[in-house]
Biopython code that builds the backbone (N, CA, C, O; Angstrom):
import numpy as np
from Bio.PDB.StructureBuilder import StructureBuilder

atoms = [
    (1, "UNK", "N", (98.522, 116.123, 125.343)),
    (1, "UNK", "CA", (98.560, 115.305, 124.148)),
    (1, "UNK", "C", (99.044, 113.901, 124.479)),
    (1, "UNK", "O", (98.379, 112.984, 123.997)),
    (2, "UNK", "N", (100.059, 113.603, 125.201)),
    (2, "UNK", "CA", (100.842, 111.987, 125.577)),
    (2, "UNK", "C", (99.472, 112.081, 126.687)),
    (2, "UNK", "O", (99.185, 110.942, 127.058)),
    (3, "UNK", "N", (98.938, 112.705, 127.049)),
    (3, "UNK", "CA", (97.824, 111.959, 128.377)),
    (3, "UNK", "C", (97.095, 110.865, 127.107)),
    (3, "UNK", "O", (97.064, 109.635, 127.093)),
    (4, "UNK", "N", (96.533, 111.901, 126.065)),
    (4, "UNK", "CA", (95.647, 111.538, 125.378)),
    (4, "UNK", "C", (95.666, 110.416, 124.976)),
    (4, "UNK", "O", (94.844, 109.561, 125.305)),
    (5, "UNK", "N", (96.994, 110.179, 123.884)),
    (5, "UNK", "CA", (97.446, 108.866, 122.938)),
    (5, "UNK", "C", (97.597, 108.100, 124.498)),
    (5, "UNK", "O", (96.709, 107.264, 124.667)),
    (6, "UNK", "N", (98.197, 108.184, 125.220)),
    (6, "UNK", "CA", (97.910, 107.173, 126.198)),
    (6, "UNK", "C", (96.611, 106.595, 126.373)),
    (6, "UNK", "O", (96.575, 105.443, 126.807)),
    (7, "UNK", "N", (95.800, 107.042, 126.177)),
    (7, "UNK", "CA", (94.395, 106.751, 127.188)),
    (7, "UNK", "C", (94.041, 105.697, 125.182)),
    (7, "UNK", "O", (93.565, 104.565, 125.093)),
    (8, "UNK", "N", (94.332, 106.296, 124.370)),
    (8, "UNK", "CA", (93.731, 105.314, 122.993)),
    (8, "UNK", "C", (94.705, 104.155, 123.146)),
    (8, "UNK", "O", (94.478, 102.958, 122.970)),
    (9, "UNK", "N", (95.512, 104.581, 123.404)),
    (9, "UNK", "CA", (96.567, 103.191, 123.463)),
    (9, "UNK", "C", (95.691, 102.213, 124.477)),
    (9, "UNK", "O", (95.023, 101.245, 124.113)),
    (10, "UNK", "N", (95.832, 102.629, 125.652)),
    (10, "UNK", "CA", (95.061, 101.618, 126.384)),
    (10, "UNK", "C", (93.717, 101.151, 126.108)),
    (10, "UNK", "O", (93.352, 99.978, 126.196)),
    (11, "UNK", "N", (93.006, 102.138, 125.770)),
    (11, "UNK", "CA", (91.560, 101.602, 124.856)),
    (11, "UNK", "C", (92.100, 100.329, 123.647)),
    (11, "UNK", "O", (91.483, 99.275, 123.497)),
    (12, "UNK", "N", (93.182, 100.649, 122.978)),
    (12, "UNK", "CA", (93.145, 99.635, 121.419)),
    (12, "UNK", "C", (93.669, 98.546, 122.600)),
    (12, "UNK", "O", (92.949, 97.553, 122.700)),
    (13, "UNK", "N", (94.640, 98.596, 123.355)),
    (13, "UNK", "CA", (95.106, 97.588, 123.413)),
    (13, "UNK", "C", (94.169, 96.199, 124.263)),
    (13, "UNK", "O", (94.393, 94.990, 124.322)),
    (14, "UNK", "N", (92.928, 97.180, 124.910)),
    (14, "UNK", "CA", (92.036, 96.289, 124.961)),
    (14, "UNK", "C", (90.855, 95.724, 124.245)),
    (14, "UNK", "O", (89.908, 95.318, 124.919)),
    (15, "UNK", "N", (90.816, 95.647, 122.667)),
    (15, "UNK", "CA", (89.935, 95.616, 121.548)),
    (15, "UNK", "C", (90.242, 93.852, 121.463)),
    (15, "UNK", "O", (91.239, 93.150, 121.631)),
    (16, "UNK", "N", (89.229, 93.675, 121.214)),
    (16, "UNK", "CA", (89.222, 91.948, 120.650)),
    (16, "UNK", "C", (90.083, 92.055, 119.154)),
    (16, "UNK", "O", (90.257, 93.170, 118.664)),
    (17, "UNK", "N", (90.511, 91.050, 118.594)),
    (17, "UNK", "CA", (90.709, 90.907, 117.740)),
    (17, "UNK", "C", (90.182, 91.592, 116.641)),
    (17, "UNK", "O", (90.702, 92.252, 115.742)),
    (18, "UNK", "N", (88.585, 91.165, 117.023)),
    (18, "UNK", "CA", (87.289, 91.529, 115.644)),
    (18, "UNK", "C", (87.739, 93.040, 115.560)),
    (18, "UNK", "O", (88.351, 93.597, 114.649)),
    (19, "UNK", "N", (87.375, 93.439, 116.489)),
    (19, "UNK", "CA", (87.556, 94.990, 116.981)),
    (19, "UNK", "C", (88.839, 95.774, 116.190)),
    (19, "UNK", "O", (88.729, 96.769, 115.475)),
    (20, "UNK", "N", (89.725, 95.255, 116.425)),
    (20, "UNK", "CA", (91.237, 95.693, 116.110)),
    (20, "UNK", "C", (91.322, 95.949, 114.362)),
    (20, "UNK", "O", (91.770, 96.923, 113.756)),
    (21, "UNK", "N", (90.637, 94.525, 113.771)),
    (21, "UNK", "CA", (90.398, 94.331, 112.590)),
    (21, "UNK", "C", (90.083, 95.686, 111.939)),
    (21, "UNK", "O", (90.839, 96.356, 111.237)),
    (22, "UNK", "N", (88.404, 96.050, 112.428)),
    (22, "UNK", "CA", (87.558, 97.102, 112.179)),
    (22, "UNK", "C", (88.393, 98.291, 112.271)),
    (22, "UNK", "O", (88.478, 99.074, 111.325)),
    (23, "UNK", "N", (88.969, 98.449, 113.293)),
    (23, "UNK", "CA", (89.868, 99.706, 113.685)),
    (23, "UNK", "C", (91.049, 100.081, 113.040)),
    (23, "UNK", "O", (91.354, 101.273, 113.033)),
    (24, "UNK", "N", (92.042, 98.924, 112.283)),
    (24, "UNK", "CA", (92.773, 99.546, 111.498)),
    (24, "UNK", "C", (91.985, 99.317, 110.171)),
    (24, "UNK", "O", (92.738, 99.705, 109.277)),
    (25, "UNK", "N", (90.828, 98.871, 109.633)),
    (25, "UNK", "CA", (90.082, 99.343, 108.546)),
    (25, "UNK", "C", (90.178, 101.067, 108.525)),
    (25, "UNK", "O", (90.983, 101.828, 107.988)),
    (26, "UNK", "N", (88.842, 101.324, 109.458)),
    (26, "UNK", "CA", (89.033, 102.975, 109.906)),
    (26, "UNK", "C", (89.644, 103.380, 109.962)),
    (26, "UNK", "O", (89.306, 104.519, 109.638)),
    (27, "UNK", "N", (91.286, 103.360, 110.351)),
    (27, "UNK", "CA", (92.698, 103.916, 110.786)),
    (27, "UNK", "C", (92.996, 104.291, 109.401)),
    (27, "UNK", "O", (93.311, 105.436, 109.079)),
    (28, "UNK", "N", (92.881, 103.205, 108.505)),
    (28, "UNK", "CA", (93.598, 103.437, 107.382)),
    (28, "UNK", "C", (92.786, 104.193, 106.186)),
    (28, "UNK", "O", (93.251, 104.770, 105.204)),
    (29, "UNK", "N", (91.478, 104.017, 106.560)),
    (29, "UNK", "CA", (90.849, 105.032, 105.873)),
    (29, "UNK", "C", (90.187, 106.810, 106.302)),
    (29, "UNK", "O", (89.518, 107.655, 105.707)),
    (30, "UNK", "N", (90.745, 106.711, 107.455)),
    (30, "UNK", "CA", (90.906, 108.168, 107.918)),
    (30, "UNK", "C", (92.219, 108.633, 107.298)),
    (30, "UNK", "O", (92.188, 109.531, 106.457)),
    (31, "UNK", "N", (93.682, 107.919, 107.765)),
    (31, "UNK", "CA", (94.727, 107.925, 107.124)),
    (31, "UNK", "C", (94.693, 108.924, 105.263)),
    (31, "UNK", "O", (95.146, 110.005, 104.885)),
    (32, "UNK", "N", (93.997, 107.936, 104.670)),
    (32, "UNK", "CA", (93.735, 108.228, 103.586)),
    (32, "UNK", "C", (93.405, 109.377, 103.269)),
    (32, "UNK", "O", (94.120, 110.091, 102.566)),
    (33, "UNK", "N", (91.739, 109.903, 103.955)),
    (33, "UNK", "CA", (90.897, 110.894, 104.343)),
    (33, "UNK", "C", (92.324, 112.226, 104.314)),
    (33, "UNK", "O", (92.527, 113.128, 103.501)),
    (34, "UNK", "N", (92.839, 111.957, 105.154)),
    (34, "UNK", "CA", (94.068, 113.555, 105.669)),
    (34, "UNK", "C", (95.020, 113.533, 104.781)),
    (34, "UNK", "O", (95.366, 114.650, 104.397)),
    (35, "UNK", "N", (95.577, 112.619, 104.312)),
    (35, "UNK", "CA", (96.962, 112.291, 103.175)),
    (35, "UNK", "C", (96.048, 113.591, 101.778)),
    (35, "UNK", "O", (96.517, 114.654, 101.370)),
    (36, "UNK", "N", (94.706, 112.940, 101.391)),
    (36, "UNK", "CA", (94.099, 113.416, 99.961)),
    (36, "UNK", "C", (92.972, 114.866, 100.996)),
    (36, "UNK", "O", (91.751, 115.021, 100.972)),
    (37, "UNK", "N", (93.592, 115.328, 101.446)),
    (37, "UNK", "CA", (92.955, 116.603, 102.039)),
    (37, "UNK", "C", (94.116, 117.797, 101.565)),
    (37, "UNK", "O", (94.163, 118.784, 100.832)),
    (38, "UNK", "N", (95.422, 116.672, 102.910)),
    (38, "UNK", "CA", (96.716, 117.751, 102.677)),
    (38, "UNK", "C", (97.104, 118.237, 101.092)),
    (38, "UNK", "O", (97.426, 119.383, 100.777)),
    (39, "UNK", "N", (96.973, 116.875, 100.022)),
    (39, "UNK", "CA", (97.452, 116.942, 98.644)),
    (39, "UNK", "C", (96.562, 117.835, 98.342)),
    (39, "UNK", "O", (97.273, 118.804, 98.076)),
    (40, "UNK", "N", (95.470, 118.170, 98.201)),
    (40, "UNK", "CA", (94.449, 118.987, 97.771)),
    (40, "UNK", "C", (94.719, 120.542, 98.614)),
    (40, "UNK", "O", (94.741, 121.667, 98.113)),
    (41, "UNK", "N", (94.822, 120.321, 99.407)),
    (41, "UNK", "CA", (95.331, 122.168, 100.235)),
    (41, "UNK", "C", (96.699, 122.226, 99.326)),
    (41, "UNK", "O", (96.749, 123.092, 98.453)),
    (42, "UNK", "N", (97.582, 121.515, 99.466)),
    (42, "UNK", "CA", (98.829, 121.770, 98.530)),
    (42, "UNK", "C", (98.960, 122.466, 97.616)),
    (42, "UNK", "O", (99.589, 123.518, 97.503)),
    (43, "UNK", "N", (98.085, 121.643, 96.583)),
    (43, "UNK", "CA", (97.234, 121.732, 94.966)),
    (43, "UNK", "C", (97.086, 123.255, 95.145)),
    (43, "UNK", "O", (97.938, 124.119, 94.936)),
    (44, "UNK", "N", (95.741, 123.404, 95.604)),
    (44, "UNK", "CA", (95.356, 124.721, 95.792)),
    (44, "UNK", "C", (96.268, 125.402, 95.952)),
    (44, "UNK", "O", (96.303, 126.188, 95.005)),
    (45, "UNK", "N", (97.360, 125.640, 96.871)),
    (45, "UNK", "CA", (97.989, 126.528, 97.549)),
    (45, "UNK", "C", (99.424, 126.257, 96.331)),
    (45, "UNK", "O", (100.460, 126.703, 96.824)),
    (46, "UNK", "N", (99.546, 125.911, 95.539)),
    (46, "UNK", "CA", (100.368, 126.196, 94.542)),
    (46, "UNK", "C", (101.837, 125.049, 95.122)),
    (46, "UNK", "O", (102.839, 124.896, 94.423)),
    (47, "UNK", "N", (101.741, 124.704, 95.816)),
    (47, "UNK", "CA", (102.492, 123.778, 96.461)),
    (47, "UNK", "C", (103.539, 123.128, 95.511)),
    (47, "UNK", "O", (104.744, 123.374, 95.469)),
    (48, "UNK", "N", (102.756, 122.158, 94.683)),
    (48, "UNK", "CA", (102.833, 121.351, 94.004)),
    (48, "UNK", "C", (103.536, 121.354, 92.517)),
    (48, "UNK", "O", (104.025, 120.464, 91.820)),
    (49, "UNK", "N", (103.366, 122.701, 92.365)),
    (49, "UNK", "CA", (104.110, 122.972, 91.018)),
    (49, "UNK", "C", (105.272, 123.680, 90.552)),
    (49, "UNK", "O", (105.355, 124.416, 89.569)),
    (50, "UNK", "N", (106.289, 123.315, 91.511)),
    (50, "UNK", "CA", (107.592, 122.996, 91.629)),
    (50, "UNK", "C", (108.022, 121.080, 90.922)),
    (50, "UNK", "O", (108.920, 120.800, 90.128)),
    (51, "UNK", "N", (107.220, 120.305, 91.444)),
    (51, "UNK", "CA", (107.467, 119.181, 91.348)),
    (51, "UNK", "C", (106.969, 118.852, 89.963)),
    (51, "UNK", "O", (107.449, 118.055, 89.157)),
    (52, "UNK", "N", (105.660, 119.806, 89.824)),
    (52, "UNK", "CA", (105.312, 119.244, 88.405)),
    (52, "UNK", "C", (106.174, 119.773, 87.199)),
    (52, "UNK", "O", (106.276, 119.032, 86.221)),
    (53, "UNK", "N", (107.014, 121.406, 87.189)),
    (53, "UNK", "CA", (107.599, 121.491, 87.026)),
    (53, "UNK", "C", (108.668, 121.144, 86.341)),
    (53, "UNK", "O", (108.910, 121.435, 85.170)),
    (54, "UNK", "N", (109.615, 120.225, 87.418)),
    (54, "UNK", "CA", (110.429, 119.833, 87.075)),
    (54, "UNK", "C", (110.368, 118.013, 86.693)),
    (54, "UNK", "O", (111.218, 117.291, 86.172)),
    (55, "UNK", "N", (109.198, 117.757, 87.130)),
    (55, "UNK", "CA", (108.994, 116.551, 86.317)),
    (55, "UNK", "C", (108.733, 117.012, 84.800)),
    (55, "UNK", "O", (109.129, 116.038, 84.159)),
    (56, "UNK", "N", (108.315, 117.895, 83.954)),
    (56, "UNK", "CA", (108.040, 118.335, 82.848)),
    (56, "UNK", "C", (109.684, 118.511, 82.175)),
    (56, "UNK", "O", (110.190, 117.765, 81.337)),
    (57, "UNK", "N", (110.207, 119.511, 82.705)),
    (57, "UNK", "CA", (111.797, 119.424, 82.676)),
    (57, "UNK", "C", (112.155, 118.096, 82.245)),
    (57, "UNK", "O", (111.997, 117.691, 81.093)),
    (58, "UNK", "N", (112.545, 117.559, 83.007)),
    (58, "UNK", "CA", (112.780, 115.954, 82.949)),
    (58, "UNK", "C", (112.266, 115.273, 81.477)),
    (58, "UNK", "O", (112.871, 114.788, 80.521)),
    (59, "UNK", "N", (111.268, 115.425, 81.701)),
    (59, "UNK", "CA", (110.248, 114.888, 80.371)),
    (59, "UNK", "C", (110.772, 115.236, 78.958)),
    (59, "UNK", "O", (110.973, 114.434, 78.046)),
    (60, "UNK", "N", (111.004, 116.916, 78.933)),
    (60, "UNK", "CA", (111.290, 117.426, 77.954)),
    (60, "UNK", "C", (112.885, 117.329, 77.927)),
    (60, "UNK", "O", (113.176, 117.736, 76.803)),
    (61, "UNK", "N", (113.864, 117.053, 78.482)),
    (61, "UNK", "CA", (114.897, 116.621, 78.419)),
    (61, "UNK", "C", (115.281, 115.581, 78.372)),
    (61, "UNK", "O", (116.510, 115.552, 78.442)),
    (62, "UNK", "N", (114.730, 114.447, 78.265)),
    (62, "UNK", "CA", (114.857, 112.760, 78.000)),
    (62, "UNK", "C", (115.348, 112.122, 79.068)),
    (62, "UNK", "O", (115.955, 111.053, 79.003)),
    (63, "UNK", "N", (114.998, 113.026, 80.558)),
    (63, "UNK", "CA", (115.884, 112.584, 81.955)),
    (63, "UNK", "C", (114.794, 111.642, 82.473)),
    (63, "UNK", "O", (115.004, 111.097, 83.556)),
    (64, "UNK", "N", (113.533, 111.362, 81.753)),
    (64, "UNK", "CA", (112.680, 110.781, 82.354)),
    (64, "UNK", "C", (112.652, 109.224, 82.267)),
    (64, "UNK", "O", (113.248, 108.618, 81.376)),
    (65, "UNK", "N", (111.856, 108.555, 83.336)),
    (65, "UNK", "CA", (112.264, 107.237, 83.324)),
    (65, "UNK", "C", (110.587, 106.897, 83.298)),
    (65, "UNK", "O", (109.738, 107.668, 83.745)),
    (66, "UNK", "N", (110.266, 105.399, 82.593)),
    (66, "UNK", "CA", (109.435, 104.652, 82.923)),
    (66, "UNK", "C", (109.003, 103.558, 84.125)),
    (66, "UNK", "O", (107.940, 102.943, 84.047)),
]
sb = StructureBuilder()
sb.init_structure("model")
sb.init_model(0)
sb.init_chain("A")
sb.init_seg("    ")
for serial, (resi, resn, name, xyz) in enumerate(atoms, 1):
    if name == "N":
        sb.init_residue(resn, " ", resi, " ")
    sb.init_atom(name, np.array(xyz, "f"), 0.0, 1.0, " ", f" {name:<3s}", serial, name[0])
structure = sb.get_structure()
């Protein structure tokens, strides 16, 4: 795995500018891609409704903030 990120490291760190640009475009929209994958396996997997939960709690107890 450190062989690996090594070998991209040295690839980015030789990207032109233009290049670099493009690449954290992509970075950040793969980023995105896995963030709204994990939330969605969560979802599914019941994860999530603990938090919703007790945000409702909150709500219905006047602990909530705008």
């Amino acid at each position: 795995m450190i062989a690996r990120l090594q070998t991209v490291e040295k690839a980015v760190a030789e990207l032109t500018a233009a290049e670099i640009a493009t690449f954290r475009r992509w970075l950040a929209e793969f980023d995105a891609s896995v963030w709204d994958d994990q939330i969605e396996a969560d979802a599914s997997a019941d994860k999530l409704d603990p938090l919703a939960d007790g945000a409702r709690g909150d709500y219905h107890d006047w602990r909530a903030r705008q």
